[in-house]
Structures are given as structure tokens and as C-alpha cells.
MIDOSE-1310 file (N, C-alpha, C; in nm, 2 decimals, decimal comma, always signed):
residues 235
xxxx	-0,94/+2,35/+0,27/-0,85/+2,30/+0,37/-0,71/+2,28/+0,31; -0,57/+2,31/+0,36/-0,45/+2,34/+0,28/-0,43/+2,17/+0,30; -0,30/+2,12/+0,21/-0,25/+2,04/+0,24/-0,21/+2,02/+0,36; -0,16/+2,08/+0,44/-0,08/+2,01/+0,56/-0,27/+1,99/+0,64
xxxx	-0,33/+2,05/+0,69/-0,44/+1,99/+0,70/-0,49/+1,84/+0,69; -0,51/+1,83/+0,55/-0,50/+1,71/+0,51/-0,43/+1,57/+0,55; -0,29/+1,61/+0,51/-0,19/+1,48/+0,58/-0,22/+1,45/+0,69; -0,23/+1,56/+0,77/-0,29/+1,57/+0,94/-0,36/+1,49/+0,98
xxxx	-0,44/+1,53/+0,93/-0,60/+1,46/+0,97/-0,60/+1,31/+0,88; -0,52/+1,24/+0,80/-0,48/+1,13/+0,76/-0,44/+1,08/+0,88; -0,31/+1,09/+0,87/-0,20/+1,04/+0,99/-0,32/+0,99/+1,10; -0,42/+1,12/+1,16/-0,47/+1,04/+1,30/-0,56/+0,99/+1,31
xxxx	-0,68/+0,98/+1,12/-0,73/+0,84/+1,11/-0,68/+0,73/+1,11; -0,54/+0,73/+1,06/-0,51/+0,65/+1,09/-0,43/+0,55/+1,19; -0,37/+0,68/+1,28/-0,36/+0,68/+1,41/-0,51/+0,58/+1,49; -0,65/+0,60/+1,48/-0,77/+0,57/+1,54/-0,79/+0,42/+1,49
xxxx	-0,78/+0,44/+1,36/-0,79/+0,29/+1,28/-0,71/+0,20/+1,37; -0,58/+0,23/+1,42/-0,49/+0,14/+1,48/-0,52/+0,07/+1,60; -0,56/+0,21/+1,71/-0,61/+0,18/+1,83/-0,74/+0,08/+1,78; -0,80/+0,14/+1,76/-0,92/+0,04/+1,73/-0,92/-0,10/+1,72
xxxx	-0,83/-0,10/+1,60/-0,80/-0,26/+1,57/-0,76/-0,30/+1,66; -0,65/-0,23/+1,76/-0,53/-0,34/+1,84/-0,60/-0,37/+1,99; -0,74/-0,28/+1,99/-0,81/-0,32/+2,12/-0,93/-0,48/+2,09; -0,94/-0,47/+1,97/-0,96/-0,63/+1,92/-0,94/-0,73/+1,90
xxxx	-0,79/-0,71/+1,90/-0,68/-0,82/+1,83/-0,67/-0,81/+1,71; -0,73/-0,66/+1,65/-0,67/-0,71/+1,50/-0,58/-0,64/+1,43; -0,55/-0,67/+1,32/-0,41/-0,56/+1,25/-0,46/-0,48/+1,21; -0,42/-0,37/+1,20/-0,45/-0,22/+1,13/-0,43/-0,23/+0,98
xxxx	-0,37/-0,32/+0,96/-0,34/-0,36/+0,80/-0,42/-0,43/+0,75; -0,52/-0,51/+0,80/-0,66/-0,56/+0,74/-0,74/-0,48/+0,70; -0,76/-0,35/+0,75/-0,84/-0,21/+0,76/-0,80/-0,15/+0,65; -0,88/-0,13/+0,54/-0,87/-0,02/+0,41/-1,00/+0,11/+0,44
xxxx	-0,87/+0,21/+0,44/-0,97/+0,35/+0,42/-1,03/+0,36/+0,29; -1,15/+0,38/+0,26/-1,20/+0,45/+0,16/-1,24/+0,57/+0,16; -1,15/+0,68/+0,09/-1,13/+0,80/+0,10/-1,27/+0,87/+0,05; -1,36/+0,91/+0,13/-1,47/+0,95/+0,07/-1,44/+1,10/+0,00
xxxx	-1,41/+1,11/-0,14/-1,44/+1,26/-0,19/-1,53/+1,36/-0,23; -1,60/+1,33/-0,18/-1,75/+1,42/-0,22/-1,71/+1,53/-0,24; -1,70/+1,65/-0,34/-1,71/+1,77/-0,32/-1,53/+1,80/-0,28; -1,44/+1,75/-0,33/-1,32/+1,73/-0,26/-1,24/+1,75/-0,42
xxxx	-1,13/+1,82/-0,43/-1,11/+1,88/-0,57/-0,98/+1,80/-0,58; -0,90/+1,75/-0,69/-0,81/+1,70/-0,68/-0,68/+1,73/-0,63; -0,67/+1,88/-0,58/-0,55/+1,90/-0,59/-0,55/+1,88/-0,41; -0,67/+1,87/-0,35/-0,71/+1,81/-0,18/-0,67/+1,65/-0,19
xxxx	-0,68/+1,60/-0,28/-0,65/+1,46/-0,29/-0,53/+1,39/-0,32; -0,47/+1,43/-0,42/-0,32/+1,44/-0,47/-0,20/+1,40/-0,35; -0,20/+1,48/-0,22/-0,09/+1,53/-0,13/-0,11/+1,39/-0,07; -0,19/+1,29/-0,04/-0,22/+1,14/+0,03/-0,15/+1,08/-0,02
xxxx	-0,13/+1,07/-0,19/-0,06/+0,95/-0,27/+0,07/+0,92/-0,18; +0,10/+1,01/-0,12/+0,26/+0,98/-0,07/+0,25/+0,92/+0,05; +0,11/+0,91/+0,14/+0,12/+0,88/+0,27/+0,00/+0,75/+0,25; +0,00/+0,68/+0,20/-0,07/+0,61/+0,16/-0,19/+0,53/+0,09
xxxx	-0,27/+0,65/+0,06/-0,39/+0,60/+0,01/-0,42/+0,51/-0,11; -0,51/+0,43/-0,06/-0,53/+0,32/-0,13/-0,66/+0,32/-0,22; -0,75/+0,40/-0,17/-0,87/+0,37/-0,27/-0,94/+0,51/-0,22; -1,04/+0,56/-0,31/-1,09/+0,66/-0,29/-1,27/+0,64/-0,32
xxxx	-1,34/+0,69/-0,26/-1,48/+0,67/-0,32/-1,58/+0,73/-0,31; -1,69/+0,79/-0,44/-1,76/+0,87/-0,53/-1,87/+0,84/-0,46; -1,97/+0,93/-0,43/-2,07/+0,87/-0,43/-2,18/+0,92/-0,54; -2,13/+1,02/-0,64/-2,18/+1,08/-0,77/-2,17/+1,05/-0,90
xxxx	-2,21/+1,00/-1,00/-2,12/+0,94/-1,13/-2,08/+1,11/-1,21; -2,15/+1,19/-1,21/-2,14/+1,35/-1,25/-1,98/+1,40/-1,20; -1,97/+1,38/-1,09/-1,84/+1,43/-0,99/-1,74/+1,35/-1,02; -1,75/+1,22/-1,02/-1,70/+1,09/-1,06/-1,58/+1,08/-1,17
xxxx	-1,67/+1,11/-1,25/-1,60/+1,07/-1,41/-1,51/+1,17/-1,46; -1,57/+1,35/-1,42/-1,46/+1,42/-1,47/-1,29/+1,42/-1,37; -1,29/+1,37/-1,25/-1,20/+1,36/-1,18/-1,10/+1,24/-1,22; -1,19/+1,11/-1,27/-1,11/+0,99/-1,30/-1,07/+1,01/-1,41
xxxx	-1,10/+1,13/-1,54/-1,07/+1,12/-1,67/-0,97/+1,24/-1,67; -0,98/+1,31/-1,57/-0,87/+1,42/-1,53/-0,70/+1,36/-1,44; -0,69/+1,34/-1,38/-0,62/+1,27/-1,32/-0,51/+1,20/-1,39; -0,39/+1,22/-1,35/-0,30/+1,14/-1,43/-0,23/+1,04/-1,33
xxxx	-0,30/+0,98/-1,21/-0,29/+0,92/-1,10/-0,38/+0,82/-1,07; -0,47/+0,78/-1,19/-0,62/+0,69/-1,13/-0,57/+0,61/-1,13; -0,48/+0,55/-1,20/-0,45/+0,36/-1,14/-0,35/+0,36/-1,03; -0,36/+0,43/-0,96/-0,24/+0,47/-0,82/-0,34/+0,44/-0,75
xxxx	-0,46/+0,43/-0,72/-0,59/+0,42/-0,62/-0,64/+0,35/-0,69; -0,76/+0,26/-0,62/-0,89/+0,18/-0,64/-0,97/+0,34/-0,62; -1,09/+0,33/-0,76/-1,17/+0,39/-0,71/-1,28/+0,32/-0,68; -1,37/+0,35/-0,60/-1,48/+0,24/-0,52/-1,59/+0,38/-0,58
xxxx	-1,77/+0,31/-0,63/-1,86/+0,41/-0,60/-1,96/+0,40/-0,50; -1,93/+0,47/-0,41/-1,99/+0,44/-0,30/-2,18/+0,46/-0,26; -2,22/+0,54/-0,34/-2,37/+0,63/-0,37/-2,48/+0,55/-0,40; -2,62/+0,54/-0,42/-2,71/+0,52/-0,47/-2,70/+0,49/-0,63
xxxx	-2,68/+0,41/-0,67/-2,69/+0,37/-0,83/-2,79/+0,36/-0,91; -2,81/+0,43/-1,04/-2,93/+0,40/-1,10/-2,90/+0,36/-1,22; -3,02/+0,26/-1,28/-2,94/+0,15/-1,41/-2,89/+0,22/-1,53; -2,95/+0,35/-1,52/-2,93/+0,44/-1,63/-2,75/+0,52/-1,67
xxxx	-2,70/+0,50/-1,49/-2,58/+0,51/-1,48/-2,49/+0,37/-1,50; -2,50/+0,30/-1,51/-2,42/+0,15/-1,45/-2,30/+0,19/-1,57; -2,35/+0,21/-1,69/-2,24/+0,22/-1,84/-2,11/+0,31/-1,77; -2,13/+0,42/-1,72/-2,06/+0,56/-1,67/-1,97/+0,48/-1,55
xxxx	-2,06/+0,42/-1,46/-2,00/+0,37/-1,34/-1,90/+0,30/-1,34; -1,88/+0,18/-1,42/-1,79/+0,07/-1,48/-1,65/+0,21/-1,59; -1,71/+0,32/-1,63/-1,61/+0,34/-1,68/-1,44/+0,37/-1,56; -1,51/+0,36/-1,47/-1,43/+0,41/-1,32/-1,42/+0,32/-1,24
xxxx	-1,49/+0,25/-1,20/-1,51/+0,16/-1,08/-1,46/+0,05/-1,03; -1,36/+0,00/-0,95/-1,30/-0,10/-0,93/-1,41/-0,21/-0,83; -1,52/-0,12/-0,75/-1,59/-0,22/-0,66/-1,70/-0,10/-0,63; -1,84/-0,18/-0,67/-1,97/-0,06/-0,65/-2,01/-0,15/-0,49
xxxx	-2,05/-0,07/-0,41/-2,05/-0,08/-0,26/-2,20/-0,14/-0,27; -2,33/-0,04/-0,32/-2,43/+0,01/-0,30/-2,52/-0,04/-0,41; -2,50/-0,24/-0,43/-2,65/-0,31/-0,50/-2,75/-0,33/-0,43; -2,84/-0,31/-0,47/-2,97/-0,34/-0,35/-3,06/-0,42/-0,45
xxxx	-3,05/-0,47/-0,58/-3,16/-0,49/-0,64/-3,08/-0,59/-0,78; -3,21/-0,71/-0,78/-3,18/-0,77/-0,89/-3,13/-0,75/-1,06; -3,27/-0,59/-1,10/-3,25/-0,54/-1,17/-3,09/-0,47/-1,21; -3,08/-0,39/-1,11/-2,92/-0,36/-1,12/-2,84/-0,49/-1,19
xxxx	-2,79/-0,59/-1,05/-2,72/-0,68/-1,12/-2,71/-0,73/-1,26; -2,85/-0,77/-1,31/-2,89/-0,73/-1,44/-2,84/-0,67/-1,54; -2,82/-0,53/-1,49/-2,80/-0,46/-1,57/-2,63/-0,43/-1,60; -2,57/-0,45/-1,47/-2,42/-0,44/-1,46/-2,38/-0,55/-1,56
xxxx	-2,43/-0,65/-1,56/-2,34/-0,78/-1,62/-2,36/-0,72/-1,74; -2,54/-0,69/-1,76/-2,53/-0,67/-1,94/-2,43/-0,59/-1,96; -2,39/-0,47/-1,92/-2,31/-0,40/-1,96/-2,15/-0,43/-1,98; -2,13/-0,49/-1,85/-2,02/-0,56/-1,83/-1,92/-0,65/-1,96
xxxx	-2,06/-0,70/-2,02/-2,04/-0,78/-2,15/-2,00/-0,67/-2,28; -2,11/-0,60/-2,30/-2,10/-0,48/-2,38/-1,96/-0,47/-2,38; -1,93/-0,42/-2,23/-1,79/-0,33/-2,26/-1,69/-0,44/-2,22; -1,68/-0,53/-2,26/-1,58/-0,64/-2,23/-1,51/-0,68/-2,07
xxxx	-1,57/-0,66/-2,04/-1,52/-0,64/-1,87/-1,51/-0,79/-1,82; -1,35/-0,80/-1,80/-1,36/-0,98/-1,73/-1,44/-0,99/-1,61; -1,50/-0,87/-1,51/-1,60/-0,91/-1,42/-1,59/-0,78/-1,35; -1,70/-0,76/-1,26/-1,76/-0,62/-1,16/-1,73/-0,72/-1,06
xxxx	-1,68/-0,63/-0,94/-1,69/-0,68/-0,79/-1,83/-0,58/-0,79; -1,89/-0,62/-0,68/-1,99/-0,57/-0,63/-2,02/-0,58/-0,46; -2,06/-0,51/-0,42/-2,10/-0,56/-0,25/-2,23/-0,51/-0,22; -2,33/-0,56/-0,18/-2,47/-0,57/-0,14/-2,50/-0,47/-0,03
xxxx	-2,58/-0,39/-0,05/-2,65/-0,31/+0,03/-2,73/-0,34/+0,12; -2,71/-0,37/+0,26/-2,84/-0,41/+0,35/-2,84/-0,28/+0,47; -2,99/-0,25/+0,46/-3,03/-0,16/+0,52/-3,08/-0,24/+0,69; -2,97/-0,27/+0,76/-2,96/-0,34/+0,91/-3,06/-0,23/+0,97
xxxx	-3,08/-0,13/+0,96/-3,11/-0,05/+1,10/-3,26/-0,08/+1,04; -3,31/-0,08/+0,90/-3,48/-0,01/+0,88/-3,52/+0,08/+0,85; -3,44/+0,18/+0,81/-3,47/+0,30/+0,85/-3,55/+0,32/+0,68; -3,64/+0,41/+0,70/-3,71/+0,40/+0,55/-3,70/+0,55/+0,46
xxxx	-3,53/+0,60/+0,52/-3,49/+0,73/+0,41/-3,35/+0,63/+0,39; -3,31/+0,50/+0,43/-3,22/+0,46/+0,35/-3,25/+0,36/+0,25; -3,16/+0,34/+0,14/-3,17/+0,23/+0,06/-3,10/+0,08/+0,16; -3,10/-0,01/+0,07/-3,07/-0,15/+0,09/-3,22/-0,27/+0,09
xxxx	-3,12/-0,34/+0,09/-3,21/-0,49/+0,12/-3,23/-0,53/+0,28; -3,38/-0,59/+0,28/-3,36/-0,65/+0,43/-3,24/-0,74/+0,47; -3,22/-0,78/+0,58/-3,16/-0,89/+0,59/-3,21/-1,04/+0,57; -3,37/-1,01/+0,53/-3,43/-1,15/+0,52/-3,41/-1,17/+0,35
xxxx	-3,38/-1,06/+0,27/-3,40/-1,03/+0,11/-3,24/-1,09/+0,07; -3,14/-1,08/+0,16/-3,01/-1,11/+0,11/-3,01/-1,26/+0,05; -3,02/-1,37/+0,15/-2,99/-1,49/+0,04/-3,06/-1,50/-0,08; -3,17/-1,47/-0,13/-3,26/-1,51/-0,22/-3,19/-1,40/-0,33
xxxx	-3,14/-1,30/-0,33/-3,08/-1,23/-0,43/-2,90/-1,30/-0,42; -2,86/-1,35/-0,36/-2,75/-1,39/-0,41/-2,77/-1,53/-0,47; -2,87/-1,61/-0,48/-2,87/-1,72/-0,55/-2,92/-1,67/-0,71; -3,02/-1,61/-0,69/-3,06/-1,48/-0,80/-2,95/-1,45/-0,89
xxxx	-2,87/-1,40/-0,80/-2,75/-1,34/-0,93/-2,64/-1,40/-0,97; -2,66/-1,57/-0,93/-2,52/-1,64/-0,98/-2,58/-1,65/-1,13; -2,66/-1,65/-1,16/-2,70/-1,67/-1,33/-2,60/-1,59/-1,37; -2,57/-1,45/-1,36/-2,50/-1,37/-1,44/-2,37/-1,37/-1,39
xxxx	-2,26/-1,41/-1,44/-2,11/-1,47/-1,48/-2,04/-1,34/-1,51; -2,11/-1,21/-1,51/-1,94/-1,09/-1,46/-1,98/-1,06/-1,36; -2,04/-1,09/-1,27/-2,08/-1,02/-1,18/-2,06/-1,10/-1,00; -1,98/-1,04/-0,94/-1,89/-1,12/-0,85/-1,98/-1,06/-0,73
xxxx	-1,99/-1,10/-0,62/-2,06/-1,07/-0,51/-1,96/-1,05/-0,37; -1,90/-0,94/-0,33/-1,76/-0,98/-0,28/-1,80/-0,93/-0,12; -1,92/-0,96/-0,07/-1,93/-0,90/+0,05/-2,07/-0,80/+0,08; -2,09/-0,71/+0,20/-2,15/-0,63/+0,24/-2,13/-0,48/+0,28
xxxx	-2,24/-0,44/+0,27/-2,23/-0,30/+0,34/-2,34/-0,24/+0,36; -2,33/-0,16/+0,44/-2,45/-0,08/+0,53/-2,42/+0,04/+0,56; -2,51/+0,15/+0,58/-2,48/+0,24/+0,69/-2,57/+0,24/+0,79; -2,52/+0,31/+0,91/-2,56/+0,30/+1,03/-2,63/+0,46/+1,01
xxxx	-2,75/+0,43/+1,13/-2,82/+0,58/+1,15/-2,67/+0,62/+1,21; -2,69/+0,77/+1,24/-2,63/+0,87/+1,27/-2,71/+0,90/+1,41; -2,58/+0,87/+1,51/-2,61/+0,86/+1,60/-2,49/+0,97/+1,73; -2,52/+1,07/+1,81/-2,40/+1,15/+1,89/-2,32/+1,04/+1,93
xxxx	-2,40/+0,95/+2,00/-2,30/+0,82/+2,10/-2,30/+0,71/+1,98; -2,19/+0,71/+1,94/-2,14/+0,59/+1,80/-2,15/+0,45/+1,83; -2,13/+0,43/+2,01/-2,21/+0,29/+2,04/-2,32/+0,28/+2,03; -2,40/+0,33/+2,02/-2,52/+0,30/+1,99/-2,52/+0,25/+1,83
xxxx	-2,44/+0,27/+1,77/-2,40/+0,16/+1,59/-2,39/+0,07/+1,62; -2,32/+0,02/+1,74/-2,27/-0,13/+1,70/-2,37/-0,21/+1,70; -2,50/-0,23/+1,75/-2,58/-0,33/+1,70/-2,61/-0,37/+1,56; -2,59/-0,23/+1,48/-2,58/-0,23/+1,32/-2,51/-0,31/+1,34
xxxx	-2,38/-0,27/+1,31/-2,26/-0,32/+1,30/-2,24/-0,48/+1,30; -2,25/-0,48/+1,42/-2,25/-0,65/+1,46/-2,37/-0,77/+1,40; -2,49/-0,69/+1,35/-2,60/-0,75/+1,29/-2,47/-0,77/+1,16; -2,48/-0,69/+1,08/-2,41/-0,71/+0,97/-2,29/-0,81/+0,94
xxxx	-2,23/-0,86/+0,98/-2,08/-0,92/+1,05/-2,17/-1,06/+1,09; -2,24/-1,05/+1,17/-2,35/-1,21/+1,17/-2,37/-1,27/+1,02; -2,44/-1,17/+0,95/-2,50/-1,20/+0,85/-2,45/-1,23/+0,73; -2,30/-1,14/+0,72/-2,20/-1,22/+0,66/-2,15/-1,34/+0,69
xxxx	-2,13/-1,35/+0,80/-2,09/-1,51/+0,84/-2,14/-1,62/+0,77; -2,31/-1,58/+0,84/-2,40/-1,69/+0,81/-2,43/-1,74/+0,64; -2,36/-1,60/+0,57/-2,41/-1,64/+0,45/-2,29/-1,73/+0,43; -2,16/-1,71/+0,47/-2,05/-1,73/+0,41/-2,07/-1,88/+0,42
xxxx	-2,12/-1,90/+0,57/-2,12/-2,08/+0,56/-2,20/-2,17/+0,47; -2,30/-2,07/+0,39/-2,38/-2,17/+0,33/-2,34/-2,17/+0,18; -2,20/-2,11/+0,17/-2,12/-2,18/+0,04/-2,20/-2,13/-0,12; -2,27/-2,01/-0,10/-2,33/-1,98/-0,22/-2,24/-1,94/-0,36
xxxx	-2,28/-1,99/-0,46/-2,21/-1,96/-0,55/-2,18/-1,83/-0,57; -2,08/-1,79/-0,67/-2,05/-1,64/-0,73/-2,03/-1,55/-0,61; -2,04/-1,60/-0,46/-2,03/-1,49/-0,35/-1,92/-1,57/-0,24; -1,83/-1,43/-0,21/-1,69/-1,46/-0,10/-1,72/-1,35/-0,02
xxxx	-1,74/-1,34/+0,11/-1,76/-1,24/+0,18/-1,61/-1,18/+0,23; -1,54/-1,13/+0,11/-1,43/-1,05/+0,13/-1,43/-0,91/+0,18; -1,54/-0,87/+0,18/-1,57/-0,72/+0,23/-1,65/-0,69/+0,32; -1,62/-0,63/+0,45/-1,73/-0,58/+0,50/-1,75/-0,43/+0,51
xxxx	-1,80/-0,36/+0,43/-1,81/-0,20/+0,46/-1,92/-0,14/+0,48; -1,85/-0,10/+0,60/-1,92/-0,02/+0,73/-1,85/+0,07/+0,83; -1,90/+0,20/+0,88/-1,84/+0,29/+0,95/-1,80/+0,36/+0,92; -1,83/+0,50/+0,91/-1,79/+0,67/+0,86/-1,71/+0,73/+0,93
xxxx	-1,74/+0,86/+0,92/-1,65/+0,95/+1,03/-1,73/+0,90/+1,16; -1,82/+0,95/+1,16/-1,84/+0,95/+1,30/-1,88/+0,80/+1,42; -1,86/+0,69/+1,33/-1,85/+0,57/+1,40/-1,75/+0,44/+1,37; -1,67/+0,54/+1,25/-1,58/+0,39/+1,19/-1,48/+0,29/+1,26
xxxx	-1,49/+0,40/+1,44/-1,41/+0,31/+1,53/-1,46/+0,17/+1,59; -1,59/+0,19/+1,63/-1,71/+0,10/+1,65/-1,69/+0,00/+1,54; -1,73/+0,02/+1,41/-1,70/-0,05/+1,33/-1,64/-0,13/+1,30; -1,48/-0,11/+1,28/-1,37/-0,15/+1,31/-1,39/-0,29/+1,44
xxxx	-1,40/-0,24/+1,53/-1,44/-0,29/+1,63/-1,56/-0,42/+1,60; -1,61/-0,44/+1,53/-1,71/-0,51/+1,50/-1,68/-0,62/+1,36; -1,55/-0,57/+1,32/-1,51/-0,64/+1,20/-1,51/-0,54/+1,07; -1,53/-0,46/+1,05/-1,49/-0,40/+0,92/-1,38/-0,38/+0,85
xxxx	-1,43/-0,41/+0,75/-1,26/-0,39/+0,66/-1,22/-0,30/+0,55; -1,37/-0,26/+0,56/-1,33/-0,13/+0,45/-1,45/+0,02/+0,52; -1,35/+0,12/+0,54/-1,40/+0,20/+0,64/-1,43/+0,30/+0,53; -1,58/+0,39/+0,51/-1,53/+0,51/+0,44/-1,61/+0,65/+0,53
xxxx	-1,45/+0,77/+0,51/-1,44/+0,83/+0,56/-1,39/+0,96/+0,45; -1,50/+1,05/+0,50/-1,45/+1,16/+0,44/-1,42/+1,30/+0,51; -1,50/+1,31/+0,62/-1,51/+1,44/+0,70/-1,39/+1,43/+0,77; -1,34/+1,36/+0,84/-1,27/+1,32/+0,93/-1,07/+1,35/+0,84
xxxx	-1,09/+1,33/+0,70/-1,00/+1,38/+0,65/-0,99/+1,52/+0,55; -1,10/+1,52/+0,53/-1,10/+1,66/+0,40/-1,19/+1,76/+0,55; -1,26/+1,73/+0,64/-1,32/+1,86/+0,67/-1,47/+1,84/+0,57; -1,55/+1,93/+0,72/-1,70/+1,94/+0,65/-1,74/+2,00/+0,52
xxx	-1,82/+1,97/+0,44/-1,82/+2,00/+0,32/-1,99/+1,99/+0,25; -2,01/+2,09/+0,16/-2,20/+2,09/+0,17/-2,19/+1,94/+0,11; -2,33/+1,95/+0,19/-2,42/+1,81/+0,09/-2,42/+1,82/-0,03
């Protein structure tokens, strides 16, 4: 996909992000894209810096690390990892990561802090994985598993709990998300009121290409989108 491409197809996510917001009452400036790059080379990435982009996110630590150690632009963006995490990565992941999307498990947390310590790190943001829909080819936690893991993980002191995220099945009609959607956004609430330590529900991420309007619409504040701006790309 050339550059002008790219900017293109920026400009009228973020053109959609707007409507979206302004049919809810909300500001388009609460709304952070997270630039999903899967398979997306740097020199497709680069041409944004000028039009905004704020954070970009991996969902590979392999693809990951040679881009953030290549780059003479990484502290110009947050990088976020967006993917399935495994403890054997967490060392690799922190060498990059401003905010891992995708904890579903005590062990992890665990294992982030230990490392966190290792490598001196004043603290990991993190945001919890809940699998709202059920579906049993995604990861996440129930929604009944969330409180009892965030009291769980105030023992460990780098490790910050900054919110939620989910994906939604993949669905032609994108309303059909928002029950996701809106489950999720409840359940932050709910937690938020019961004042748990080590956790601020500063984040809600949720919503892709093909539903992040819905989303939006439902409260999200951090959208991640990749098709929608780089163009389809192999799995």
C-alpha cells in the first residue's frame, strides 16, 4: 500500500472515530487509535508520524522487537502489545511495551512484576483480558474471574492494573458487538466503584476495524485498528 494510501485511509478513521463520538456526546479526543501493525513494515508506518499517531500495537514479540530496535522514532509513539502473551516472553515484551492489553492470568502478573524488578522498571501498566462473548477459540478471563484476580494482584507493586479489554466475535452486522461492548463498560464501572487497590479503570480497549464505531459508541477509549488503515494483510 503506497504512502498516500495510508494517510488516506488515516484521515477517515479518523474522520469515523469523530462521527461516532459526536453521535454520543463524546470528544473525538478521548479516543486513542492503536495502530495495529501486524505484518506492516516500517517504512508503511513512518508517513503517520506527521498526521498524528500516537501509539502503535504488536501483537508478536518476534515482529515486535526487531521494529522497536530498528526505528529511530520509538519514543515518538507508545508501543502497546496487543497479542496473546506467554511467560517465556514477558522479559522481550517489557523491552518495548508501554501498556500489555492481553493479561488473563495470575501467573503472568507474576511473572511481569518479577521481571519488572529484574530490569528495574518503576512499573508495567497492564489491562485485563475478559473474554465477554465465551467464545472458547478466544483467550480472556470470565467476567465472574475479574474481581478475584485483581485483589490477587495488588500483592505485586510494579504492576498497575489500568483497565479492560476484549474482543468481540466477528460479526457482518457490527451491532450485533455491542452487547459485548456494553457488557464490558458495565463491568468496568462496577469494578471501578468497589475502589480496588493497584486498579484505575483508565482504559477501555475494544473495537477493530470492523466494529470500532459500535465501540466507540459504547465507551471505548482505546480503539485498535489495523485493516482499516494499512489494508488487508496475511494472518
Amino acid at each position: 500500500m503506497s504512502m498516500v494510501d495510508v494517510v488516506a485511509n488515516w484521515a477517515a478513521v479518523q474522520e469515523r472515530i469523530s462521527r461516532a463520538a459526536k453521535r454520543v456526546g463524546r470528544s473525538p479526543e478521548a479516543i486513542q487509535v492503536v495502530a495495529v501493525t501486524k505484518g506492516v513494515d516500517i517504512e508503511s508506518i513512518t508517513p503517520l508520524l506527521a498526521y498524528g499517531i500516537k501509539a502503535v500495537g504488536e501483537n508478536r514479540i518476534q515482529e515486535a522487537l526487531p521494529k522497536y530496535q530498528r526505528v529511530d522514532w520509538r519514543d515518538k509513539v507508545k508501543w502497546h502489545f496487543i497479542g496473546h502473551l506467554q511467560t517465556n516472553k514477558v522479559r522481550q515484551c517489557l523491552e518495548f511495551a508501554s501498556l500489555i492489553h492481553s493479561v488473563d492470568r495470575l501467573r503472568l502478573i507474576r511473572e511481569i512484576n518479577r521481571r519488572a524488578v529484574n530490569m528495574e522498571l518503576p512499573q508495567v501498566e497492564i489491562l485485563l483480558q475478559v473474554n465477554i462473548s465465551g467464545e472458547a477459540t478466544k483467550f480472556g478471563l470470565t467476567p465472574e474471574e475479574v474481581p478475584a484476580l485483581i485483589e490477587k494482584a495488588a500483592q505485586y507493586e510494579k504492576v498497575r492494573i489500568r483497565g479492560l479489554m476484549t474482543i468481540a466475535p466477528f460479526e457482518e452486522d457490527p451491532e450485533k458487538t455491542r452487547p459485548v461492548f456494553r457488557k464490558l463498560r458495565l463491568l468496568g464501572e462496577d469494578l471501578e466503584e468497589k475502589g480496588f487497590p493497584q486498579f484505575e479503570m483508565k482504559y477501555l480497549s475494544m473495537g477493530m476495524t470492523n466494529d470500532f464505531e459500535v465501540a466507540i459508541e459504547e465507551g471505548a477509549n482505546l480503539v485498535r485498528i489495523g485493516s482499516a488503515i494499512f489494508g488487508q494483510r496475511p494472518i
